[in-house]
N, C-alpha and C positions, 0 to 999 in steps of 0.2 A: 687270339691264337698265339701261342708263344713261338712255333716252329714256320717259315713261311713254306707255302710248297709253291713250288718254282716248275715250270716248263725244264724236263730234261734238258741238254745241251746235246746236240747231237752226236760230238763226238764222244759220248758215254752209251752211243747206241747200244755195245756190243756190248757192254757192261749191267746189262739186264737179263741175260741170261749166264749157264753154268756154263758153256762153252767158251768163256773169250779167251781171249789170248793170257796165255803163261802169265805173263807178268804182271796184267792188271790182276788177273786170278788170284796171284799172289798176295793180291793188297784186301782181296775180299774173306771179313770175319766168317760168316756164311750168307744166309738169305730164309727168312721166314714164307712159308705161301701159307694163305687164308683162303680161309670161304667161310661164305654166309651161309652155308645150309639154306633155309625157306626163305633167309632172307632176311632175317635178323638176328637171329646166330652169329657165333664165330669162333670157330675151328681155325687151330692153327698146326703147324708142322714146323719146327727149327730145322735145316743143313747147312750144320758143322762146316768152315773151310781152313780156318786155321784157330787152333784153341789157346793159343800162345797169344793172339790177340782180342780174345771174349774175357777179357779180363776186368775188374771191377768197375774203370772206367766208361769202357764200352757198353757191359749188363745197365747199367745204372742210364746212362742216354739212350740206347734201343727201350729200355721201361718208358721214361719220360716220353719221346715220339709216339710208339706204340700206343700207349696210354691218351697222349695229346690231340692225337690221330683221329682214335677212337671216339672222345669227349666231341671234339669240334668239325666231323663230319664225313673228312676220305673212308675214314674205316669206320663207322659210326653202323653201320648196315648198307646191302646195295643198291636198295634206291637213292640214298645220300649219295653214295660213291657213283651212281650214275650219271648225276644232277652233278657233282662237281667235276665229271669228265666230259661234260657236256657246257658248261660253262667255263671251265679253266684252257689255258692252251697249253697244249700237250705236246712230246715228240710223240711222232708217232712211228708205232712199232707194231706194222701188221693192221690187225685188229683191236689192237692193246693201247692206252695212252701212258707216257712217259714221263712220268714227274721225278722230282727230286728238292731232296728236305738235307736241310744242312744241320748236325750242332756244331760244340766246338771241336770236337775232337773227328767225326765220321760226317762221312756222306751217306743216306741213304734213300736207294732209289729204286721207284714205286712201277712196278707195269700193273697194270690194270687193265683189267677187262670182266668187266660188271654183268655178268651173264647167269644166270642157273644151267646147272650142269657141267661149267666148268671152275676151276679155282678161282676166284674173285681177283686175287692177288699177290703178287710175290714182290715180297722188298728185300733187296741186298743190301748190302751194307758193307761200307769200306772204311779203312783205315784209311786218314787223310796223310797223315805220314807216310804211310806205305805206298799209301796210290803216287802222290809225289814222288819218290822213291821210281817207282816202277814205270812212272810218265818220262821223268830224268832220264832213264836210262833206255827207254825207246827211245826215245831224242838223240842221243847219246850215239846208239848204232844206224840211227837211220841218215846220221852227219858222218858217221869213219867212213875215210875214202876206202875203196875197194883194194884191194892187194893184186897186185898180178905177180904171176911166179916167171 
């Protein structure tokens, strides 16, 4: 397998969903959700977050994981994807498990939850640059001492 998939980190919790905070938000291209339909199917949806960074670099590595995913097992169908949330260690997120796949340029990371009837899957995807960026600069405000007037 050319991409490893990794157990989230946990402080990437909030960064699986479309609500996190501003500034990681910032760093996220969008996020694809799947589903298996019957069950080997796959249906998928793109949302757009920022188009300024779905740029040729980005298209070209989301193909490659997507595609790699797909070949070697997480996205392959949902029995696979069950069998490997059941075997892999995951953050966990609810009822969902939390992976995460690295290339060179993005993060992209996996909630899961391998079910019929609901979406199999949603992968975000970040700008490593960006997210650096936007991690720096939490950092950043969460050290300036506080002002008194």
């Amino acid at each position: 397998m050319k991409y490893q998939i990794k157990c989230a980190d946990p402080e990437q919790h909030s960064m699986f969903y479309s609500d996190c905070e501003p500034a990681l938000r910032n760093a996220c291209v969008g996020h694809l959700r799947m589903d298996f339909g019957s069950g080997n199917e796959f249906f998928s949806t793109w949302w757009g977050n920022r188009n300024d960074l779905n740029d040729s670099v980005f298209k070209s590595e989301f193909d490659d994981v997507v595609n790699n995913l797909r070949e070697s097992g997480l996205l392959k169908n949902r029995s696979e994807m069950r069998r490997v949330c059941s075997a892999k260690e995951s953050l966990p997120l609810g009822e969902s498990y939390g992976f995460s796949v690295e290339s060179e340029s993005h993060i992209f990371l996996l909630r899961c939850r391998p079910e019929r009837g609901n979406y199999d899957c949603y992968m975000y995807c970040y700008n490593k640059r960006e997210l650096q960026l936007a991690q720096s600069q939490k950092q950043d405000e969460s050290q300036s001492p506080e002002m008194s007037l």
